[in-house]
N, C-alpha and C positions, 0 to 999 in steps of 0.2 A: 504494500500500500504506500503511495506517493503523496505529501498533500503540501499544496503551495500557502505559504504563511500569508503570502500578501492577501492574495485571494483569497485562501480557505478552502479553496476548490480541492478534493478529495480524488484519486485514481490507482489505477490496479495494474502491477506489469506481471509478468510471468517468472520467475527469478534468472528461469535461463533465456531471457532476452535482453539481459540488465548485463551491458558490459566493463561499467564504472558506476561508480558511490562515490559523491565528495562529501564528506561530512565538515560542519564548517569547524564545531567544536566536539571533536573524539573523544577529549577526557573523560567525561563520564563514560562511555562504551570501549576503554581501553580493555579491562576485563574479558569480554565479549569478542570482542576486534583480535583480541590476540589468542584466544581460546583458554583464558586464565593464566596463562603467564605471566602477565603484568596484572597487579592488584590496582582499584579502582583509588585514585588520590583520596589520603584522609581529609577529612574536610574536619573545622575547628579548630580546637588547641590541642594540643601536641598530647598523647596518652601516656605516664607514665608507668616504669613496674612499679612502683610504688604507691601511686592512686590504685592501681588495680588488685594490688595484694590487697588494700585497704576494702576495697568494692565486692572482692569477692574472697573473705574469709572462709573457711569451710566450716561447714553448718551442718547440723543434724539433715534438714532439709534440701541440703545444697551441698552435700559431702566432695567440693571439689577438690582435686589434688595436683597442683601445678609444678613443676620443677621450675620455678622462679630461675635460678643461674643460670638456667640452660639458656633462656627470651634473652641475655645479656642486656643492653639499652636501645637497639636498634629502632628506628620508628617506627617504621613500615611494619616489621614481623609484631611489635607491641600493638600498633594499631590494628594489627589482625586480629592478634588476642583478644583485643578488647574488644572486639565483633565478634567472635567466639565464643567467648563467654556469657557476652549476654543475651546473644541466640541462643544458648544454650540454657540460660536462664530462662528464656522465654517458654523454652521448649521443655523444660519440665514443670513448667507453671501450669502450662496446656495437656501436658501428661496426666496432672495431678489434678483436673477441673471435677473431677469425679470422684467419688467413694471408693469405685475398681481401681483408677488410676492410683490414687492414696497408698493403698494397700500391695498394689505392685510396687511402687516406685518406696515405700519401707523397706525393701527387702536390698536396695542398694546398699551401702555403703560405703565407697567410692568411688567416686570421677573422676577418673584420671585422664587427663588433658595432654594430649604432647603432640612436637611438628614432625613432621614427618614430610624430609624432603622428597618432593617429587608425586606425593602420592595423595590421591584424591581425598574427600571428606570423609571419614567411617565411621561409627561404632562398633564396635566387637565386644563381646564379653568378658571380662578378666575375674579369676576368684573374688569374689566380695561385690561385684560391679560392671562397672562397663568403664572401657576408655575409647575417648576422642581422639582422633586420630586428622592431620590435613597438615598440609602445607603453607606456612605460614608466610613464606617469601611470595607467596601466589594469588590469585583473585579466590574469595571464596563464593560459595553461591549464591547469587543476590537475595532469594527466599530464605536465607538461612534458619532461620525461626522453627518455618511449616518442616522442613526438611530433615532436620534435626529431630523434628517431634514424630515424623514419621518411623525413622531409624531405629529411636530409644522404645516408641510403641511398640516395631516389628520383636526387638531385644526383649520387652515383659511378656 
């Protein structure tokens, strides 16, 4: 779908009849454009490890478990984190909107969180829990939230 801003006027190509795209500002579709290799520019103030250790202590309810040393200070992979986590926050709020959800997601005990280069979004199951698994130098997936809550539900 094609649509002119001046106009408004809306159209339809076929994708194999499209033999260029100029896009005037990529940045937000860097992610996309590059097939996740390039993560989407963090927008606001800069995330530190240490707002984030702060933000997301480990909690009966939020049993997460990060290797803080390993993130070291870099921006980009911390600002991932911090997209991470609270997809991941999101996504056990949404696990947990139920009685059944409750009751599965008790029987956690740890989230463990780590980057893994090269390698796509996961969760797996680990004795006591599940860990997060993704690439943190990388675009993560704009739905992060739904996707996340999909995975951890598929795991109870």
């Amino acid at each position: 779908m094609l649509s002119d801003p001046e106009t408004g006027r809306v159209g339809y190509a076929l994708v194999s009849t499209v033999e260029a795209v100029e896009l005037r500002n990529p940045g937000p579709f860097q992610d996309l454009l590059t097939g996740g290799r390039v993560p989407v520019p963090q927008g606001g103030d800069p995330v530190t490890r240490l707002a984030l250790q702060r933000e997301f202590p480990s909690t009966a309810e939020f049993p997460v478990d990060v290797d803080w040393a390993a993130f070291g200070s870099s921006g980009s992979m911390i600002g991932n984190l911090a997209g991470l986590l609270r997809g991941l926050r999101d996504a056990v709020a949404s696990v947990c909107a139920d009685d059944m959800g409750q009751r599965a997601w008790a029987q956690i005990r740890t989230l463990r969180v780590e980057h893994d280069a090269g390698s796509p979004l996961s969760v797996a199951p680990v004795p006591g829990g599940m860990a997060v698994q993704a690439d943190l130098t990388a675009a993560l997936p704009r739905a992060l939230g739904d996707e996340l809550a999909r995975k951890i539900s598929a795991l109870l």
